[in-house]
C-alpha positions in Angstrom: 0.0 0.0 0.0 1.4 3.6 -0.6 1.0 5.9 2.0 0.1 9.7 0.9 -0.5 12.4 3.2 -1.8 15.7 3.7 0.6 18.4 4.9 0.4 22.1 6.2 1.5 23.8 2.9 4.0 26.8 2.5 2.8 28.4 -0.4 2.2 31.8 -2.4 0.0 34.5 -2.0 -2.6 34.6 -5.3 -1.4 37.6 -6.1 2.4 36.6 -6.7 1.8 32.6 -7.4 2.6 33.7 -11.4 5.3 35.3 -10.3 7.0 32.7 -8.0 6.4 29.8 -10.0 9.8 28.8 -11.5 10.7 25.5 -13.3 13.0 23.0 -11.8 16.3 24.1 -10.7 18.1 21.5 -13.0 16.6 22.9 -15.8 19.6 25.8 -15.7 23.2 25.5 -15.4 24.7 28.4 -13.9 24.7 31.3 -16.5 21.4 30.3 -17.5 20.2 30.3 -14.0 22.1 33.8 -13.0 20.5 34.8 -16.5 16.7 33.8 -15.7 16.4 35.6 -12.2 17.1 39.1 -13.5 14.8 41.3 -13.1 12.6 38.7 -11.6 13.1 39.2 -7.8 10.1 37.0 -6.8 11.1 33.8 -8.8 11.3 31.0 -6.5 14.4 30.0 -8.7 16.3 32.7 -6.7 15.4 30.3 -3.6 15.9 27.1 -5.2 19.6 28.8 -6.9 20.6 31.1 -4.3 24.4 31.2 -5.8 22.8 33.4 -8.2 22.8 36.2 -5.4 26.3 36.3 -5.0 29.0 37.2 -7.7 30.1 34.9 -9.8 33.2 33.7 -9.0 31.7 32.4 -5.3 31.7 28.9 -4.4 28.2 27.4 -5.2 28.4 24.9 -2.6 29.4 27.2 0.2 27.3 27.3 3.4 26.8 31.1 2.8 24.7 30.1 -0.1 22.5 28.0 1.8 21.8 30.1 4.2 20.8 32.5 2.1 18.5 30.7 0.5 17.2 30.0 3.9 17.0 34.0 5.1 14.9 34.6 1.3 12.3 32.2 2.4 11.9 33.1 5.5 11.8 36.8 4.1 8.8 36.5 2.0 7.0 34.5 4.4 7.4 37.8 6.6 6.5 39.5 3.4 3.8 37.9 3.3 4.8 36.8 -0.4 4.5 33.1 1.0 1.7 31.8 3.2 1.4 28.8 5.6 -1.8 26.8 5.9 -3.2 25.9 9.3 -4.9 22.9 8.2 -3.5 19.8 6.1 -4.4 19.7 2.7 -4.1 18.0 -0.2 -3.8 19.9 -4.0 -5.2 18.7 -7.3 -2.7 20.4 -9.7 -3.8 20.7 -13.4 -1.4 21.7 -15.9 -2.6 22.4 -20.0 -0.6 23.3 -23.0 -2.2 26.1 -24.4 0.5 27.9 -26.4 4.4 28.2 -26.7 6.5 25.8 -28.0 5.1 22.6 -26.5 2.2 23.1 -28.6 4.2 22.4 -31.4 4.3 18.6 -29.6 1.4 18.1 -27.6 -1.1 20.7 -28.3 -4.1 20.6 -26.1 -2.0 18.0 -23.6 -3.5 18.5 -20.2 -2.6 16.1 -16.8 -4.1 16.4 -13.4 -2.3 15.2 -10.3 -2.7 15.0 -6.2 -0.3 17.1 -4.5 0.6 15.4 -1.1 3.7 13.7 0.9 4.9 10.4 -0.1 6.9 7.8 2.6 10.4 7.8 3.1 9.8 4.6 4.3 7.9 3.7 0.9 10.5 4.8 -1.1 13.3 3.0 1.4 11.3 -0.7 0.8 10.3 0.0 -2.8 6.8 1.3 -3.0 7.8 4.4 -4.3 9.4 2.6 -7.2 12.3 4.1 -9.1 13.4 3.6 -13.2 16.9 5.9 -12.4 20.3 5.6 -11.2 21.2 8.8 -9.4 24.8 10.4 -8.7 26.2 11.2 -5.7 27.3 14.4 -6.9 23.5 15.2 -8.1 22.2 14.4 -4.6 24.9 16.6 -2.5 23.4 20.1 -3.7 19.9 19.1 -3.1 20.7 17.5 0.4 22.2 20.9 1.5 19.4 23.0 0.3 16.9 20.9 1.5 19.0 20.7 5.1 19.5 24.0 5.2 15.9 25.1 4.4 14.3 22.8 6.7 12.1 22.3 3.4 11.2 20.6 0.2 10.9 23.1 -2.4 10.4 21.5 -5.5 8.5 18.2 -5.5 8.5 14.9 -7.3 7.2 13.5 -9.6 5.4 10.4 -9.9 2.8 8.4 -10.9 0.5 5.5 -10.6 -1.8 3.0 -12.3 -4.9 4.8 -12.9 -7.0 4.3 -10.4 -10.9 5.1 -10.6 -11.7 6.5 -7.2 -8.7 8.9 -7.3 -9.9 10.2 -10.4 -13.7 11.0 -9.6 -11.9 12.9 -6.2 -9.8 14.6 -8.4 -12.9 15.8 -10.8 -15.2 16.3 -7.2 -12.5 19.0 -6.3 -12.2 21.1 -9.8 -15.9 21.4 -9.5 -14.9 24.2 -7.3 -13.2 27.7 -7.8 -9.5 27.1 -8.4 -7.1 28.6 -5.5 -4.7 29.3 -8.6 -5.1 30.3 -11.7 -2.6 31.6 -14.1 -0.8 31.4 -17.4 3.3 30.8 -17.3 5.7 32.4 -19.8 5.9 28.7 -21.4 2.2 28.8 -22.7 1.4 26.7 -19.9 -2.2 27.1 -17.8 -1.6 26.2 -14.0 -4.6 25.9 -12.2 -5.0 24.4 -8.0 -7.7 23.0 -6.1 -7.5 22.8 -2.4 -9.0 19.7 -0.2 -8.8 20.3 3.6 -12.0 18.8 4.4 -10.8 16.1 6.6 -13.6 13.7 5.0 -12.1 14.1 1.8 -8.7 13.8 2.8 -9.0 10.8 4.5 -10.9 9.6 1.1 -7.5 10.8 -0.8 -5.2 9.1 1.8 -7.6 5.9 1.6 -7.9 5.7 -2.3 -3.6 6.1 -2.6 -3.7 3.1 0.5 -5.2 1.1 -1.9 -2.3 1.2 -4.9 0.0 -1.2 -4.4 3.2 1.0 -5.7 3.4 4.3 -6.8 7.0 5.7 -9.4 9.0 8.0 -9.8 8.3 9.8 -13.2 11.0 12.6 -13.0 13.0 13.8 -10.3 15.1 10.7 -8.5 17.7 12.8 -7.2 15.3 15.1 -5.5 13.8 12.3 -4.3 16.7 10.5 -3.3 17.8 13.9 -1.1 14.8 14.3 0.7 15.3 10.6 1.7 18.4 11.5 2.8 18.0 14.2 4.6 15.4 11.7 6.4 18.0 9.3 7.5 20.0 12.0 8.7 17.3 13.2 10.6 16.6 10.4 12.1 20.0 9.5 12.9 19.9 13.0 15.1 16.5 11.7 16.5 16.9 8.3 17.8 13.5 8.5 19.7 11.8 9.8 16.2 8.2 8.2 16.1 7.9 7.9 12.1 5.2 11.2 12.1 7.5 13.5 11.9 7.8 15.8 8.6 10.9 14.8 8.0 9.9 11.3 7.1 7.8 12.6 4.0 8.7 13.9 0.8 6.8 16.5 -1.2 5.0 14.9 -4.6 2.8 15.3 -7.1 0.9 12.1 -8.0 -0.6 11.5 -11.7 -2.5 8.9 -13.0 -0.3 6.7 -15.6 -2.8 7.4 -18.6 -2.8 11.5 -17.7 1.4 11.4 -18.7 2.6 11.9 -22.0 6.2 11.0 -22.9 8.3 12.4 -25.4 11.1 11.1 -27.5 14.7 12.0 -26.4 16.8 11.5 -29.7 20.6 10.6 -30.1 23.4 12.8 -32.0 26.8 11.4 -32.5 29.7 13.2 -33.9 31.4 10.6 -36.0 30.9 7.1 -37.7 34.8 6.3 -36.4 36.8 4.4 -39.2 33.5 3.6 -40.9 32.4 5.3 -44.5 28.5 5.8 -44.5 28.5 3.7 -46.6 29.8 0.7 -44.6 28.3 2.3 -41.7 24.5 1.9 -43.4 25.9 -1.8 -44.0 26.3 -2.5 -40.3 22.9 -0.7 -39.4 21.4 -3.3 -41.9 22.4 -6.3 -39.9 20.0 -5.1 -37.2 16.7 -3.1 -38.9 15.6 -3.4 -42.4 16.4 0.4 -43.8 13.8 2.2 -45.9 15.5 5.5 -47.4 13.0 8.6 -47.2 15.0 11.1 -48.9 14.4 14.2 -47.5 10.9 13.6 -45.6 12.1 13.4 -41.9 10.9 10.2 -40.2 9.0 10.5 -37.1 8.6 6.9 -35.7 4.9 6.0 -35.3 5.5 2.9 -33.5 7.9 0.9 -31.4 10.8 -0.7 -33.2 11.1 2.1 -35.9 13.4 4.8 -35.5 14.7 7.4 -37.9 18.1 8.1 -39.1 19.7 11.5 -40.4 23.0 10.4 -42.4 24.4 12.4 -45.4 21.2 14.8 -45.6 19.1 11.7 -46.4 17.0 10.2 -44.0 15.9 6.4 -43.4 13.3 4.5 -41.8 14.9 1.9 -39.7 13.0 -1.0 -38.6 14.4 -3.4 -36.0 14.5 -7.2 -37.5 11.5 -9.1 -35.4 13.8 -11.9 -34.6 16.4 -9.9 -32.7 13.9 -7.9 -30.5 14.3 -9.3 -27.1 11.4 -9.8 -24.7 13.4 -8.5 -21.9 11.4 -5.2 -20.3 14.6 -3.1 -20.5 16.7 -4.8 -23.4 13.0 -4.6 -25.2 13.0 -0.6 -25.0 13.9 1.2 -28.3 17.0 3.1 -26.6 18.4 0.2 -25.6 18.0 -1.9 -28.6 19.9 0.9 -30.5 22.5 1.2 -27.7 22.9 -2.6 -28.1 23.2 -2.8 -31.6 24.4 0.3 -33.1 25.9 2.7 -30.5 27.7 0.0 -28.8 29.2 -2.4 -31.1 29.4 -0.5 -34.0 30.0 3.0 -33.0 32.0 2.1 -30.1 29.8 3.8 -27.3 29.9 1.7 -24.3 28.7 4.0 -22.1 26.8 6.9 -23.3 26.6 8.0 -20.0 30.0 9.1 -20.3 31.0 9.5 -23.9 31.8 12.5 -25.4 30.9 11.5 -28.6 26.9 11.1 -28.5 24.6 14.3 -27.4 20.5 13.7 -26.2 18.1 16.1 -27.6 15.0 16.8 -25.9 12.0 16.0 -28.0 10.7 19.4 -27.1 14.0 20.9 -29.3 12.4 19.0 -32.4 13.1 16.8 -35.6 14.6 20.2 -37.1 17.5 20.2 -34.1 18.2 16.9 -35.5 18.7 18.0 -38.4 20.5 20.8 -37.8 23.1 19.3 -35.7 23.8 16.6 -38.8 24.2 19.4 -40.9 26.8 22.1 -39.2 29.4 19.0 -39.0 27.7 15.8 -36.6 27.7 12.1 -38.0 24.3 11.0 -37.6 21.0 11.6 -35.8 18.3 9.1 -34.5 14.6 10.0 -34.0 13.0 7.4 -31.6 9.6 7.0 -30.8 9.0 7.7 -27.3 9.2 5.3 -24.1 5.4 4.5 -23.5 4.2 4.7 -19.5 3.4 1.0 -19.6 7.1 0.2 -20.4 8.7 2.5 -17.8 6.2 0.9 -15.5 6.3 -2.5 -16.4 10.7 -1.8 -15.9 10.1 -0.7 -12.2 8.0 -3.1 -11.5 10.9 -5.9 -12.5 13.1 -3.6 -10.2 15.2 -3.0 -13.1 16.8 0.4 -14.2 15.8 1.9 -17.9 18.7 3.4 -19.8 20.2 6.8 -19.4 18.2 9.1 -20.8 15.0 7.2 -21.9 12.2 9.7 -21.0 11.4 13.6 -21.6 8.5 14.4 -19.5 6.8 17.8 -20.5 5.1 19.9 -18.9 7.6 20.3 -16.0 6.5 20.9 -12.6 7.1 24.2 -11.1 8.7 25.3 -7.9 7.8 27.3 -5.7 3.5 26.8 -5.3 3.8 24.0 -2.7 6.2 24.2 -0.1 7.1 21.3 2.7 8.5 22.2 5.7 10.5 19.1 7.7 
């Protein structure tokens, strides 16, 4: 069963929510980051990167930095910027596409979710069920900030099988006027229900009991921090009872069918030793190879992938009698990885190598393109991992390939705040 919970939110004003709403702080790297919070003093991203108010050159990581994330919130809660519930509440959390450039690739998309507090002790015996590897390095930032804070800021997240009850509770609540509604500079529409009527919310808590697993969509290492920053916690409070804040983490919980995918395609630099010639040889030992000329090729279905070589492109089907039945070794990624990337282009680990770039589907077949074009080897366009298989992956307790899923939209930060 998953335990979900209702919590005494930190969270903005109406009048400044459009404001504060920033997207994920690993959306940035520094410059981009520093770039995005000028003239925007309200951003939560100024929270979420606080070495953006110090000059450049200072050390990112210092404890400084923290801390001044820490004084900001705590400033605006003054402010009265942020506010704090009395009551614990759960959020339905609606998010559309309505214009911008992800209505280029899901127009109309729109997913609604439950914004509660998932287990550390879920995630810690695999309930909360994870398709990721994370890195130490990732983690460190995140542990500090959310240490430092006494606060999740950004929250993860996941999803579930879809579940009927959940969803006539989530439909129940937007029956209401929306706590927040606004557009973001993305062309995406935010909108948030509050449920503090302890009826419902036991309802909510009861419905999640019921799901036997819930999984990480997006966000591991934030996830992986918080829990943490839990066993820390705990560590400092050997007579901890297991209610504490500390032992949630802040999530956003959509039904598996509300989720929409999108592709993340491959670039690499050069074919090695091989001609393209020899190269599209090699490629034919694994996937019968339509050429397509100059009409891009947007897979429609697993096993086909387009390929951009020489400013032609070809439709590349994988040969039925090599497709394992294995839940990872079956995804598209890894088929290419395993047949192509690895033992023909010599990319072991594309985790690593220098020589192979991921490109958002958001970014487009014309990126793809492009990249080919100004001096890159080849491109591949892959249909994107389907819910059922990232699912169907955790559920074997098995780990999906390194960049195997885009999720638009993203969540922002900043609207929901957990303090620990």
């Amino acid at each position: 069963m998953a335990e979900v919970k209702a919590f005494r939110c930190v969270r903005p004003n109406p009048d400044t929510v459009r404001e504060v709403a920033a997207l994920p702080y690993d959306v940035y790297d520094r410059a981009e980051a520093r770039a995005a919070v000028q003239g925007h003093p309200l951003s939560f991203l100024n929270i979420d990167r606080p070495e953006t108010q110090f000059d450049e050159s200072c050390d990112m990581y210092a404890d400084a930095v923290y801390q001044k994330a820490r004084e900001m919130l705590e400033e605006e809660l003054h402010d009265g910027v942020f506010l704090e519930d009395e009551k614990p509440a759960f959020f339905v959390y609606e998010q559309t596409v309505e214009s911008g450039v992800l209505a280029d690739c899901m127009p109309g998309h729109s997913q609604t979710g439950i914004v509660g507090c998932s287990s550390v002790d879920d995630y810690l015996q695999g309930v909360v069920r994870k398709h990721e590897n994370t890195r130490e390095e990732k983690e460190r930032d995140r542990i500090r900030h959310v240490d430092s804070l006494s606060a999740q800021t950004g929250p993860i997240f996941l999803s579930y099988r879809s579940n009927d009850r959940l969803k006539e509770l989530m439909e129940t609540a937007k029956r209401q006027a929306p706590l927040y509604d606004f557009d973001s500079d993305d062309g995406i529409r935010h909108r948030v229900w509050k449920i503090d009527d302890a009826a419902r919310v036991e309802e909510i808590s009861a419905a999640f009991a019921a799901l036997p697993a819930s999984y990480i969509a997006d966000g591991h290492h934030r996830a992986a921090s918080a829990v943490k920053v839990a066993l820390k916690r705990r560590a400092e409070h050997p007579d901890y009872n297991g209610s504490e804040e500390f032992n949630y983490f802040l999530s956003v919980l959509f039904p598996d069918d509300a989720l929409e995918i999108l592709p993340y395609n491959r670039v690499v630099s050069d074919l090695g030793a091989l001609s393209a010639e020899d190269f599209l040889l090699e490629v034919d030992a694994a996937f019968s190879i339509r050429d397509c000329g100059e009409t891009a090729v947007h897979p429609e279905c697993k096993g086909v992938i387009g390929m951009y070589l020489d400013h032609h492109w070809y439709e590349l089907t994988a040969r039925e009698e090599l497709r394992p039945e294995d839940p990872v070794e079956s995804l598209d990624v890894a088929f290419l990885q395993n047949t192509i990337l690895a033992p023909v282009l010599n990319i072991e680990d594309p985790r690593t190598s220098e020589r192979i770039r991921f490109i958002g589907g958001i970014r487009g077949i014309e990126e793809l393109e492009r990249l080919v074009n100004e001096g890159a080897a080849v491109a591949f366009s892959m249909y994107p991992t389907q819910m059922e298989e990232l699912l169907q992956v955790a559920d074997a307790g098995r780990l999906m390939p390194p960049k195997s899923t885009w999720f638009e939209p993203k969540l922002r930060s900043g609207i929901f705040i957990h303090r620990i």
